[in-house]
N, C-alpha and C positions, 0 to 999 in steps of 0.2 A: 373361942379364945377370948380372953378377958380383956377390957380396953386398958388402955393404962393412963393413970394419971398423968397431970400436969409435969412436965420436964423437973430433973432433980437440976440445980442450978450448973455443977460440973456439962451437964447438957446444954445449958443454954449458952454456955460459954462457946460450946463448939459450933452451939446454932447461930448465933451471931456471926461467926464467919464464914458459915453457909450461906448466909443472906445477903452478906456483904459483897461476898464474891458473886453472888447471882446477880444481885444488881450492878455491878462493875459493868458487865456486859449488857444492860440496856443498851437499844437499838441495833446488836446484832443478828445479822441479817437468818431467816427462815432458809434452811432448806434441807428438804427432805432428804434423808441420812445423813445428814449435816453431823460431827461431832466437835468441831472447832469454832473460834469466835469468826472464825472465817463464816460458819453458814452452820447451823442447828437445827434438829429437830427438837421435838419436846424431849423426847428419852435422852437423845445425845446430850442437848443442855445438861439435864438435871446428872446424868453418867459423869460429865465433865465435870462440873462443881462440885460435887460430891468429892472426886477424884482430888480436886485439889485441897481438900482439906482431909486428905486421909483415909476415906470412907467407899467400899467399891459397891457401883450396883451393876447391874448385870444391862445389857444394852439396849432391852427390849423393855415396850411398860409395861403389857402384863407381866414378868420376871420381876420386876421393879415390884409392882404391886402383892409380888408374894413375899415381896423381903418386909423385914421392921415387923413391930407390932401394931395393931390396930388404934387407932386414936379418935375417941369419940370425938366430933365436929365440935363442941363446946370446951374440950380440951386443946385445941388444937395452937401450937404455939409456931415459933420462929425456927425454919428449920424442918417441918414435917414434910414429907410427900402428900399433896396431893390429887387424886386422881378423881377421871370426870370419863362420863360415857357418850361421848363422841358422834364416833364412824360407826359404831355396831356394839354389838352389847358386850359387858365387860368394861376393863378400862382400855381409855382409849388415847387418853391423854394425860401426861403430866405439869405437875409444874410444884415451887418450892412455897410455902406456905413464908409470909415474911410477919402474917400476925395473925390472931383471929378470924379476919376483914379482907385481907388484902394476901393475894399469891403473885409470882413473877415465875413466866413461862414461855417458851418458843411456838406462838399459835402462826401457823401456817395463814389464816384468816387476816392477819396486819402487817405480816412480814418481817418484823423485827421482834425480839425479845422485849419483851413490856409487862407492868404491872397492871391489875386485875383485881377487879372486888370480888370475893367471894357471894357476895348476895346478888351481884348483876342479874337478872332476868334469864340471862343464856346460862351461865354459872351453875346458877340456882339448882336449877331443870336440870341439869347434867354431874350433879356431883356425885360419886360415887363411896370416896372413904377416903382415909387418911393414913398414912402409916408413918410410927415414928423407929428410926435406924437406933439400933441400942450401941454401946461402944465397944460390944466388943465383935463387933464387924469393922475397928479400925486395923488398919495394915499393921504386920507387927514392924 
């Protein structure tokens, strides 16, 4: 499958409110099959936000990580999924990409929703892909 470029800007319009809204919910609290700002996991989060801007992903991250298209790491903008190998192989975690550099995700590890370097040391070592949701997986 072909990677796809850079967001067309109609994209980025809705990425921005993906990011916006993810961040809104810094420091909500972790918890495992969490889907509310009450308590999150990583899928639930990113299931949730998604959801409020329109966009459905399926509640589990492998499923998560078959949806969208692939986005090479150098492409990767405001708004993309992505995912990191964890627990076991595969993806195992997610979280919303807010730029090149920088992700915002539900890591069970800190307990609250927090932003992330993509080049962290732990990050690094565990990144898996990226994928970006096209529009017309928006609700009609």
């Amino acid at each position: 499958m072909p990677l796809l470029p850079p967001a067309p800007d109609t994209t980025r319009s809705r990425a921005g409110e993906i990011v916006t809204a993810a961040l809104a919910l810094r420091g909500a609290p972790y918890r495992n099959g969490g889907t509310t700002p009450d308590g999150f996991d990583c899928s639930g989060f990113t299931q949730y936000v998604f959801a409020r801007n329109g966009l459905e992903l399926p509640r589990d991250v492998h499923d998560q990580f078959l949806r969208g298209a692939p986005v090479d790491e150098a492409s990767l903008v405001a708004g993309d999924l992505v995912f990191f190998t964890t627990t076991g192989p595969g993806p195992t975690h997610v979280g919303i990409a807010i730029d090149a550099e920088q992700f915002v995700h539900a890591p069970s590890s800190t307990g609250v929703v927090r932003v992330e370097r993509l080049s962290s040391s732990y990050w690094s070592k565990r990144y898996l892909g990226a994928r970006r949701l096209e529009e017309s997986m928006a609700r009609p």
